[in-house]
C-alpha positions as CSV (number, residue, x, y, z in Angstrom):
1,X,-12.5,-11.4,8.0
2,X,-14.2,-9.3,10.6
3,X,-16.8,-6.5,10.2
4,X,-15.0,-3.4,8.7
5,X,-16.0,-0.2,9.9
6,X,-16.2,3.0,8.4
7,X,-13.4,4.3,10.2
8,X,-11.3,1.3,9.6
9,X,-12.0,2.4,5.8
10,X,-11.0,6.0,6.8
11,X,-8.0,5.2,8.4
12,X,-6.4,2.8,6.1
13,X,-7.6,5.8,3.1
14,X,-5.6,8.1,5.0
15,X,-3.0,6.3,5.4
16,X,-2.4,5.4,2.0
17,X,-2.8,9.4,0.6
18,X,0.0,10.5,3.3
19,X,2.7,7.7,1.3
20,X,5.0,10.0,0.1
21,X,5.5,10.0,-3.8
22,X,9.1,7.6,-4.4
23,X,8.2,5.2,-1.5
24,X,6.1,2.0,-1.1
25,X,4.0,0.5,2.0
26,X,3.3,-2.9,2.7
27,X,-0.7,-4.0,3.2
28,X,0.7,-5.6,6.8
29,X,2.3,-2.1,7.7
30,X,-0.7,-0.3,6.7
31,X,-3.1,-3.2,8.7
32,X,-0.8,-2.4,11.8
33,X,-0.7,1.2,11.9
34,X,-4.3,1.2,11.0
35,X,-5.4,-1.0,13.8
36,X,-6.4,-3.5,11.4
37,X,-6.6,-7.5,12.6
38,X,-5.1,-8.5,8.7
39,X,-3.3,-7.5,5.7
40,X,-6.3,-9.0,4.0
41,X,-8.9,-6.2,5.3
42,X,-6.5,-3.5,3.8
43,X,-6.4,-5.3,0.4
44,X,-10.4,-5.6,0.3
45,X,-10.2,-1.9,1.4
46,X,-8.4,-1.0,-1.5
47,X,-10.1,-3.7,-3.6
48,X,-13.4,-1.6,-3.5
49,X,-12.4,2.0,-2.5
50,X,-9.2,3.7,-3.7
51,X,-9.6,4.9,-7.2
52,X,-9.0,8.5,-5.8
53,X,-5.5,6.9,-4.1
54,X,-2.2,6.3,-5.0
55,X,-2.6,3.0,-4.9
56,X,0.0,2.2,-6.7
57,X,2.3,3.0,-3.9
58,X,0.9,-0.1,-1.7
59,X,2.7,-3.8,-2.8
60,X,3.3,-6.7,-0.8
61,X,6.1,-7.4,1.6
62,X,7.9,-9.0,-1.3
63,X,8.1,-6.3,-3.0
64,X,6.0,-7.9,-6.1
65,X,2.9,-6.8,-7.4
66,X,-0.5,-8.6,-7.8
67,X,0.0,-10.1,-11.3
68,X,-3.3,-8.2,-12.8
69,X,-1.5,-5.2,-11.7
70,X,2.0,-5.6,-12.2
71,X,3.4,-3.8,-15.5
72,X,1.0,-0.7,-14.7
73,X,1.8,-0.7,-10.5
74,X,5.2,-1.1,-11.8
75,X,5.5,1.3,-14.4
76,X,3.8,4.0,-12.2
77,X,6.1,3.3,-9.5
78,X,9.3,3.8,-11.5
79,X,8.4,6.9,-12.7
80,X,8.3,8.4,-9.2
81,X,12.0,7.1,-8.9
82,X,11.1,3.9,-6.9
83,X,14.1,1.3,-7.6
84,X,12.9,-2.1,-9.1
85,X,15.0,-4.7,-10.0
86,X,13.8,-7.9,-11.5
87,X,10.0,-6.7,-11.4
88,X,10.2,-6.1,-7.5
89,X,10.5,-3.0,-5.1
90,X,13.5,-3.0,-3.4
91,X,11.4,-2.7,-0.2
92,X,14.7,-1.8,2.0
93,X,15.6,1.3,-0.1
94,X,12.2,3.0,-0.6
95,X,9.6,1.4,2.3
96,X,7.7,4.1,4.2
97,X,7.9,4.6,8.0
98,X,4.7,5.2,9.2
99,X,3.7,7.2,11.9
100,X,0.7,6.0,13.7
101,X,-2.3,7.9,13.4
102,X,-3.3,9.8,16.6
């Protein structure tokens, strides 16, 4: 993984407060729009600093959760009217469109 910045930590926090409340991101989408190299320096990012995020509302392209996660990442998301079916987010019905950060 390469060196992550501050700002990279910044942008990808940003990012992640601006998901709207009933959708879901992917780490790749957030990576891209971030400027990111990986998925993977997204998931570290919120590994070590999103407490004060919804984190909730960032899942993998599958739409599944990480298993340590799931039933709580899950439950959270259902409440805000995300549709899961089978312990997934049906990613075509509630992913967030992000608009790249100026």
């Amino acid at each position: 993984m390469s060196a992550v910045t501050e700002d990279d930590v910044e942008r990808v926090r940003t990012l992640v407060a601006a998901i709207p409340s009933g959708r879901v991101s992917t780490y790749g989408d957030l990576a891209a729009a971030a400027g990111l190299s990986s998925p993977r320096i997204v998931g570290w990012i919120m590994r070590t600093d999103s407490a004060d995020l919804p984190w909730h509302r960032v899942i993998s392209a599958s739409g599944k959760p990480a298993p340590h996660l799931a039933q709580r990442q899950l439950d959270r998301l259902r409440d805000e009217g995300v549709p899961i079916r089978d312990g997934k987010v049906l990613m075509r019905e509630c992913r967030w469109e992000i608009d790249i950060l100026d």
